[in-house]
C-alpha positions as CSV (number, residue, x, y, z in Angstrom):
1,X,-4.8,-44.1,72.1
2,X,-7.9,-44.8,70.6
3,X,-10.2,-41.3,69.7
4,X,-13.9,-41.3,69.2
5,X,-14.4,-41.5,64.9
6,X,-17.0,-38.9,64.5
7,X,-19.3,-35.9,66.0
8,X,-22.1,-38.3,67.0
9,X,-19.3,-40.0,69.5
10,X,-18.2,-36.9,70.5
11,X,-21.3,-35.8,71.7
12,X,-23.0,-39.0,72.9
13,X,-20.2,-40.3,75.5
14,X,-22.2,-41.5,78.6
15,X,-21.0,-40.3,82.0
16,X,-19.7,-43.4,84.0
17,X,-20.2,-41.5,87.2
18,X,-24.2,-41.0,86.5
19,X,-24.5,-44.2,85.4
20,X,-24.1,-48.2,86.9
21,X,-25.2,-50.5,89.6
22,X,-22.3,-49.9,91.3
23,X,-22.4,-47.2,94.6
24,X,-21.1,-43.8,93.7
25,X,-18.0,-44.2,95.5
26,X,-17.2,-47.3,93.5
27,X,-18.0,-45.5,90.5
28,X,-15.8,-42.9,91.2
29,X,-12.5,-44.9,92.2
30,X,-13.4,-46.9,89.1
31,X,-13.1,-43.6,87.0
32,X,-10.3,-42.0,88.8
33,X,-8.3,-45.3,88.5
34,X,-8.6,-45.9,84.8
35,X,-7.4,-42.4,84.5
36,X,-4.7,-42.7,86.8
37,X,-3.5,-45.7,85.4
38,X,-3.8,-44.2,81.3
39,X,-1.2,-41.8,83.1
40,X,1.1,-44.2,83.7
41,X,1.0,-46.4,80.5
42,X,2.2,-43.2,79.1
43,X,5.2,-42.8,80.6
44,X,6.0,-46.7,81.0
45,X,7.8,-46.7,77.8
46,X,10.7,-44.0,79.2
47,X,13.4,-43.8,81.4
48,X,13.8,-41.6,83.9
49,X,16.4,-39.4,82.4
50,X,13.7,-38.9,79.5
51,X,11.4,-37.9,82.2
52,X,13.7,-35.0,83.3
53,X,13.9,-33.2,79.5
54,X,12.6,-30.0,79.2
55,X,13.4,-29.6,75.4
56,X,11.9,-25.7,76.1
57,X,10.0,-23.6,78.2
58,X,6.6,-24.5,76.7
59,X,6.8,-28.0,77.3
60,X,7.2,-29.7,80.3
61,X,9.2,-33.2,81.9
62,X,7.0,-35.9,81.9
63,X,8.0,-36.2,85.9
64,X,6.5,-33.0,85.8
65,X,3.3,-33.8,84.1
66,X,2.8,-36.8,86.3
67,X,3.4,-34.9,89.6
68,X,1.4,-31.7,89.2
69,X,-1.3,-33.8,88.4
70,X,-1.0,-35.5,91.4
71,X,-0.5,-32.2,93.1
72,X,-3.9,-31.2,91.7
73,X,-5.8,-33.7,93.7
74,X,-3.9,-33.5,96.6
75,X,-4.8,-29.3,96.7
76,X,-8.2,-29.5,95.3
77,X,-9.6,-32.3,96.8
78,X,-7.7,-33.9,99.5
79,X,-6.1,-30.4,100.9
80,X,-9.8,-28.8,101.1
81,X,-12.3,-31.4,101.7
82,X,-10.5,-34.4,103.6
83,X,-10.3,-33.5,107.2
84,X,-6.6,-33.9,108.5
85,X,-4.9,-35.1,105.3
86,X,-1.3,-34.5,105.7
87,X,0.3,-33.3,102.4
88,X,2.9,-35.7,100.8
89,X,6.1,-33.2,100.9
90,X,5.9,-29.8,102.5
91,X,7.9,-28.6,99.0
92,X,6.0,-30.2,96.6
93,X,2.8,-27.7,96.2
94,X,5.8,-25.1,95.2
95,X,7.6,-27.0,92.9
96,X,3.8,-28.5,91.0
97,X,1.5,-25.6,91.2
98,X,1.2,-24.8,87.6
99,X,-0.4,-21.4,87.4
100,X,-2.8,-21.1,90.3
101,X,-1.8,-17.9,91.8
102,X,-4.8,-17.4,94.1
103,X,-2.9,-21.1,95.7
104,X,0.5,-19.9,96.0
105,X,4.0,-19.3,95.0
106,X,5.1,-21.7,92.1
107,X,8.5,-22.8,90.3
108,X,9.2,-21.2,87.6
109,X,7.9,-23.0,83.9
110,X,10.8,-22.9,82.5
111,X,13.3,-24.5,85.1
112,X,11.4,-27.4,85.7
113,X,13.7,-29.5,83.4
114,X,16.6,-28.6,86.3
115,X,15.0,-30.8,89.1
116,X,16.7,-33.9,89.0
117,X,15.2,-34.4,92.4
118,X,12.7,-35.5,93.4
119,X,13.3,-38.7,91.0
120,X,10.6,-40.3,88.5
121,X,10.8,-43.2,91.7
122,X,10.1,-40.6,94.1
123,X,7.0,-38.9,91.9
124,X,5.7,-42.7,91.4
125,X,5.6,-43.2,95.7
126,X,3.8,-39.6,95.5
127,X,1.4,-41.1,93.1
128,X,0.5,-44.1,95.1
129,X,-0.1,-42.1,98.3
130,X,-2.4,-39.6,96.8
131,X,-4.3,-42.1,95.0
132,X,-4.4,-44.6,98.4
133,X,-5.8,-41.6,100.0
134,X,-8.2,-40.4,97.3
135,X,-9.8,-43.6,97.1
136,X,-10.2,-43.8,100.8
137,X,-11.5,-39.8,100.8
138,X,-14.4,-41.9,98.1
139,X,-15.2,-44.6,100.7
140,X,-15.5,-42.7,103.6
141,X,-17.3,-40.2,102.5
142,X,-21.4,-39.9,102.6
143,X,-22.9,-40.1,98.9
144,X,-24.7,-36.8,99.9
145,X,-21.1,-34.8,99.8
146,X,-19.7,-36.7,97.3
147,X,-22.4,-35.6,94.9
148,X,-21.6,-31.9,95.3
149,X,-18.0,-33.0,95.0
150,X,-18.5,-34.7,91.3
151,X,-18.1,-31.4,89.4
152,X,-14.5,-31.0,91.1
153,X,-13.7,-34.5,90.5
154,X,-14.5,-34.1,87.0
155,X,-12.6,-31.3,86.3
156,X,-9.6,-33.4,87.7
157,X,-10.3,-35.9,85.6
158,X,-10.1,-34.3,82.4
159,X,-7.1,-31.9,83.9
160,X,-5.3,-35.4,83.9
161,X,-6.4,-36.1,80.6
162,X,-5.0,-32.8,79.2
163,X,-1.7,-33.6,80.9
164,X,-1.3,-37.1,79.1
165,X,-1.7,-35.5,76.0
166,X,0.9,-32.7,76.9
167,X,3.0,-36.1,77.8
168,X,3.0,-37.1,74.6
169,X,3.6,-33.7,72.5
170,X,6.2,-33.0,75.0
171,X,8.4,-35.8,74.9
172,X,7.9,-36.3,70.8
173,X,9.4,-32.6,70.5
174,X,11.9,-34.1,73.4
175,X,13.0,-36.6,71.2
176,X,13.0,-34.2,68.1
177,X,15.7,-32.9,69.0
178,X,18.1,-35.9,69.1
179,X,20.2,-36.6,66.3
180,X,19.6,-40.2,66.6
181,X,15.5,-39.9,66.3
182,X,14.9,-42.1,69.5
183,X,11.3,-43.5,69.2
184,X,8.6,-43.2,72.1
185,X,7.3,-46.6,70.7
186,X,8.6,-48.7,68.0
187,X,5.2,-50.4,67.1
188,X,3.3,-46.7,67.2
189,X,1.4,-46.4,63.9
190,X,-0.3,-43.4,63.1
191,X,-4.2,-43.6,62.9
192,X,-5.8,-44.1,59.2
193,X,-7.6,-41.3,57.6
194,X,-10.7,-41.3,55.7
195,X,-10.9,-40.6,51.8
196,X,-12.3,-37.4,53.1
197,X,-13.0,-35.2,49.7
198,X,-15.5,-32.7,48.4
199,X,-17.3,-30.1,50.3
200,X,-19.7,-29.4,52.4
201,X,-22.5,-26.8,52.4
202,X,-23.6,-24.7,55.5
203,X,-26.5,-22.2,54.2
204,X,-27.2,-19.1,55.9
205,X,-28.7,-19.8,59.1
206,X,-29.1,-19.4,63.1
207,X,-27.2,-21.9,65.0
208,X,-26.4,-22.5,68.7
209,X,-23.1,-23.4,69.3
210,X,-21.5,-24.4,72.5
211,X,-22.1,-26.7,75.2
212,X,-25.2,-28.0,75.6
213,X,-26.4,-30.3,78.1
214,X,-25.5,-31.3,81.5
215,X,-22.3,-33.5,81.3
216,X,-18.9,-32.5,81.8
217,X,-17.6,-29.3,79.8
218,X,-14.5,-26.9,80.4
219,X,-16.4,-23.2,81.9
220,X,-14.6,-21.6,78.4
221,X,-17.3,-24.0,76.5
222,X,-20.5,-22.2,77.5
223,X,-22.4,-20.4,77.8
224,X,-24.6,-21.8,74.6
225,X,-25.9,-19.0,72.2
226,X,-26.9,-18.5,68.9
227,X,-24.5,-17.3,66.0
228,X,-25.3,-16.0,62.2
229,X,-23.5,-18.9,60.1
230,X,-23.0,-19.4,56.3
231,X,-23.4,-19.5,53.2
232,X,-20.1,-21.4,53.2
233,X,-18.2,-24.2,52.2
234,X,-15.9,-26.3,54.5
235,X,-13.7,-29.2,53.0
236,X,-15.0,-32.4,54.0
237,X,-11.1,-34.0,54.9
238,X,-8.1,-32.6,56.3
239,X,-5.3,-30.9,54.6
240,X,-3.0,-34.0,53.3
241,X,0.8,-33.9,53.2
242,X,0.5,-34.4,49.4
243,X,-1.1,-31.0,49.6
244,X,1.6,-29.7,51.7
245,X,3.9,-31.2,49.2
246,X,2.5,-29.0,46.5
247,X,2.4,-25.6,48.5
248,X,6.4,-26.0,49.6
249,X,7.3,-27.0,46.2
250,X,5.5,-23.8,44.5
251,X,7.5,-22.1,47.2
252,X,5.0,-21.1,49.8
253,X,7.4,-20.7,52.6
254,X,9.5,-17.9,50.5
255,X,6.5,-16.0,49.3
256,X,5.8,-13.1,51.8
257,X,2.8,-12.0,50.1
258,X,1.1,-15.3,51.8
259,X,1.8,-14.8,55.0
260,X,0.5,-12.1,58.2
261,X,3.7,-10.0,58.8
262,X,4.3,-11.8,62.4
263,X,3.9,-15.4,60.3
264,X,6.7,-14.4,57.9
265,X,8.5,-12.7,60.1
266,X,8.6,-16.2,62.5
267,X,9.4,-18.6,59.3
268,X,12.0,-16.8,58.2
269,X,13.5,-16.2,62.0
270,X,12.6,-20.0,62.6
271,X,14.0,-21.0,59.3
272,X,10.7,-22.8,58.7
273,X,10.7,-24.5,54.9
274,X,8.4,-27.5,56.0
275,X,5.9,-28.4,58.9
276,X,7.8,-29.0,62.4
277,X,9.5,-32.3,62.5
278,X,10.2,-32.7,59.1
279,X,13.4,-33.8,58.2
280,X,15.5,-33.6,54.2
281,X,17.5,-36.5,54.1
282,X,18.8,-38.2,50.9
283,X,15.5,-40.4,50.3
284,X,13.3,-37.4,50.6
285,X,11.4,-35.7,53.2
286,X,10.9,-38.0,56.7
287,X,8.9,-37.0,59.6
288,X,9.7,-37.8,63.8
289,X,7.0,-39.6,64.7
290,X,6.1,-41.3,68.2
291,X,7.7,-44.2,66.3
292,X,10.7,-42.6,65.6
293,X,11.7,-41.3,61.7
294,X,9.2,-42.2,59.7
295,X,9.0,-41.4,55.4
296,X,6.1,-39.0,54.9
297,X,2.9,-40.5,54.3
298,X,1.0,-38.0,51.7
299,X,-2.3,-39.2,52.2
300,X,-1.9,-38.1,55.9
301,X,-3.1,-35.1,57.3
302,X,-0.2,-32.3,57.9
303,X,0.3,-32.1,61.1
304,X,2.8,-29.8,63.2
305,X,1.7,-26.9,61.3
306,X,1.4,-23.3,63.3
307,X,-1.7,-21.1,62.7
308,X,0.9,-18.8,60.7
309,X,1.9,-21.8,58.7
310,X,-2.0,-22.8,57.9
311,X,-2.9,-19.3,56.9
312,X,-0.3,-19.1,54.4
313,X,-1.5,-22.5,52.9
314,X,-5.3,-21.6,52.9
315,X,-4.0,-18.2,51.1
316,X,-2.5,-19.8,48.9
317,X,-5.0,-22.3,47.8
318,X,-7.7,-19.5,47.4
319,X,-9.8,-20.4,50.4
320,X,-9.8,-19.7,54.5
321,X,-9.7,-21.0,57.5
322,X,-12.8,-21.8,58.9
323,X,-14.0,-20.2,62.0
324,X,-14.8,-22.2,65.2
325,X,-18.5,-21.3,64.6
326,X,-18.8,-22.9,61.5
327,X,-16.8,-25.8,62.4
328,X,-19.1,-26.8,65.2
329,X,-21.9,-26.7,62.7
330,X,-20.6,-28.7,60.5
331,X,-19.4,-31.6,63.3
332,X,-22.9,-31.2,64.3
333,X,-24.4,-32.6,61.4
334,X,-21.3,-34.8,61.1
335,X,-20.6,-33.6,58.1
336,X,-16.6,-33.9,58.1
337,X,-14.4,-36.6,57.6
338,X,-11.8,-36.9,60.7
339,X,-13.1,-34.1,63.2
340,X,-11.8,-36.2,65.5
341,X,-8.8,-38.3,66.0
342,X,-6.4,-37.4,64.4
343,X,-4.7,-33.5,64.5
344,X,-6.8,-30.6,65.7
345,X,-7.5,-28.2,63.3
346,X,-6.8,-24.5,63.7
347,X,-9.4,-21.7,63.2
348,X,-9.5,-18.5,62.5
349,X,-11.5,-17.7,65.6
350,X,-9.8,-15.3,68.4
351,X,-9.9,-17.5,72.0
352,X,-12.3,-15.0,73.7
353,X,-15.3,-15.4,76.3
354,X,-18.5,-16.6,75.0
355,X,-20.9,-13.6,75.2
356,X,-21.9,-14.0,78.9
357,X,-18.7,-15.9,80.2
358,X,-17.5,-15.9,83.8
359,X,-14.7,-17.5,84.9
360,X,-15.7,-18.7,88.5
361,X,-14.1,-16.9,91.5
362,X,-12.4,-19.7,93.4
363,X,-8.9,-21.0,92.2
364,X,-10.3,-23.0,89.6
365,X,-11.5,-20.4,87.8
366,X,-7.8,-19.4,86.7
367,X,-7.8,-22.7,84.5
368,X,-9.3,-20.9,80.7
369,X,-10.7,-17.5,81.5
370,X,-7.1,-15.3,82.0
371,X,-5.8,-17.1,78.7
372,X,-8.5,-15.7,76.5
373,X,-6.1,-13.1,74.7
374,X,-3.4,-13.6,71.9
375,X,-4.2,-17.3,71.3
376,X,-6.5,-19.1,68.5
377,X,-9.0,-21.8,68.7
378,X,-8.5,-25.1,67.6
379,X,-11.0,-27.5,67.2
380,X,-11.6,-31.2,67.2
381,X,-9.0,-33.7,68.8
382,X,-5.5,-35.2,67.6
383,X,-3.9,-39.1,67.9
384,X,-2.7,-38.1,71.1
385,X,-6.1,-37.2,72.9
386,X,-7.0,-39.8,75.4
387,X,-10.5,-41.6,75.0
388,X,-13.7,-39.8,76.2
389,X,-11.5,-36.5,76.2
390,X,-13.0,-35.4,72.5
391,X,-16.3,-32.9,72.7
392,X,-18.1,-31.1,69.8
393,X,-18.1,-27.9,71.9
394,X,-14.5,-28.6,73.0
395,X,-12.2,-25.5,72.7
396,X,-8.6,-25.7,72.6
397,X,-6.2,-22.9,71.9
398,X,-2.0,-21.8,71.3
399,X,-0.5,-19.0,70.2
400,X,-0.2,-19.2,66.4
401,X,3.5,-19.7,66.3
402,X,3.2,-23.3,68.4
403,X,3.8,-26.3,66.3
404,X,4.8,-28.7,68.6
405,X,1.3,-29.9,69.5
406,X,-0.2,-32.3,66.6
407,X,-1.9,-29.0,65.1
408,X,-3.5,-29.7,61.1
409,X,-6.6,-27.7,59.1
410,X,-9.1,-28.0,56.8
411,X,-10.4,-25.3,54.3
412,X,-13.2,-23.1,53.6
413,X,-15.0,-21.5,50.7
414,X,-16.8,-18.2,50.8
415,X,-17.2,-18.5,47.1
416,X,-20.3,-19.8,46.9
């Protein structure tokens, strides 16, 4: 679970499908492969009754994950552009279709923790005959149609990716919830931040922001245009738990005059008095980790924080949240410490189009474009991101109540 270190690796990734002595279609089993296979070194270290857990409707059984997924290539590539490919299981499009309407009828999100069948055995024989049949589609197929095929390909890529990161934040809240703190992986250490302090200055200027270039981006990432930034300041590191610390014990979760109405309204529903995960026990605050319980580190960055939760702090410290403009500038010019890596960090940007942005009219176009209301941008990557999944321009988004995903901030300053 490595995560590129900074904004220049972000940006610079090469594209192994553009690239290499080998033929395309070699290049592309390579990459679909290594993907593939990241899938399942995942969910090697559970059983297949932890596979099964839905611990709530927003999160989803790793059986799941690994299925739809699979579903995904088998309706997108295989189902439209391999001539007499017989799906796997007549049911399974129902029961793995996510939210692609314009595809079909779907299972309902939050019953797919009651399919006990088919088995984590069954979805691993599924697996093997999609990917025995994808890499044949790749050899059997002219260069010249696989060409126009790479920015569908892609997109299934990085889909995957997405979903082994969901793995991950799904089965930590999973195991959350068990009294005995199960661990995902004993020897899972968290990733070490940088001394990242100070601030950094963004004078008042013109910038273009979003993606730029010809490599893979998400259709919610462009188009690229210019945007009015600054004068500002945005902190150099993240948010620590020692901060955190300092805002609970001053009692920042009791203080309504911190918080957005729907924020206090949820913490004090919720029962929030610390980040998500935290847990009071006689030797002091612990945290569920991937690891299982660990005692809070406070020179980590806070993580399992809601947007709610990260306003409050940033009102309380005198400052803001940053917006996703000014972030991007500032990763630009690498000038923050962990923009990558470790949690993502929430904005105070809306999740709307770009000016300009279509969604595309096929079925794919239903992946970003109908989600752009009520949700906020985060920025950056966490410890659970796969590698080559991080992107300057990358936009990710939640509703500002979620926790569950490994969710952090940094400040800004207007004073200046």
């Amino acid at each position: 679970m490595t995560n590129p270190a900074s904004a220049a690796a972000a940006m610079a990734a090469p594209n192994p499908l553009f690239s290499g002595s080998r033929t395309l279609a070699g290049r592309l089993t390579d990459a679909f492969l290594a993907i593939r296979s990241e899938t399942e070194r995942r969910a090697e270290p559970l059983t297949p009754e932890d596979q099964m857990v839905q611990s709530m409707p927003d999160a989803s059984p790793t059986k799941w994950h690994r299925a739809h997924t699979t579903w995904f290539w088998e309706q997108f590539l295989l189902g439209e552009h391999s001539p007499g490919y017989i799906p796997f299981h007549p049911d399974y499009a129902f029961l793995f279709n996510s939210y692609y309407v314009g595809v079909g009828p779907r299972h309902a999100r939050a019953q797919r923790g009651h399919l006990t069948r088919p088995g984590a055995e069954e979805i691993t024989a599924y697996r093997r005959h999609v990917d025995a049949a994808v890499v044949k589609f790749f050899h059997d197929t002219s260069d010249k149609m696989l060409a126009g095929l790479i920015p569908l390909i892609e997109a299934g890529l990085n889909h995957e990716q997405q979903h082994q990161e969901l793995m991950l934040t799904d089965i930590l809240h999973a195991f959350a919830q068990n009294p005995m703190a199960p661990a995902y992986d004993t020897l899972w250490t968290s990733p070490a931040p940088h001394a990242g302090s100070g601030w950094t200055r963004l004078i008042e200027g013109i910038h273009t922001i979003g993606h730029q270039g010809d490599n893979f981006h998400f259709d919610n990432e462009k188009p690229a245009h210019r945007v009015l930034v600054g004068p500002v300041k945005l902190a150099r590191g993240l948010v620590t738990n020692a901060d955190w610390l300092a805002f609970m014990d001053d009692g920042g979760y009791r203080t309504a005059s911190l918080w957005l109405m729907d924020g206090f309204a949820a913490a004090t529903g919720e029962a929030w008095e610390a980040p998500g995960y935290w847990r009071k026990t006689a030797d002091g605050w612990q945290v569920m980790t991937l690891g299982g319980l660990r005692p809070i580190d406070a020179n980590a960055p806070v993580c399992h924080v809601s947007y709610y939760e990260a306003d409050a702090f940033a009102r309380w410290s005198g400052k803001h949240l940053p917006t996703e403009m000014e972030w991007e500038v500032a990763a630009r010019a690498e000038q923050l410490d962990d923009a990558f890596g470790m949690v993502w960090q929430w904005t105070r940007s809306a999740y709307s189009p770009y000016p300009g942005y279509r969604a595309s009219q096929d079925a794919l176009g239903e992946y970003n474009g109908k989600f752009m209301v009520n949700q906020l941008v985060l920025r950056g990557s966490s410890l659970a991101t796969p590698e080559r999944h991080s992107r300057v321009s990358y936009r990710n988004f939640f509703y500002p109540h979620h926790r569950w995903q490994f969710t952090g901030l940094r400040l800004a300053d207007y004073g200046v």
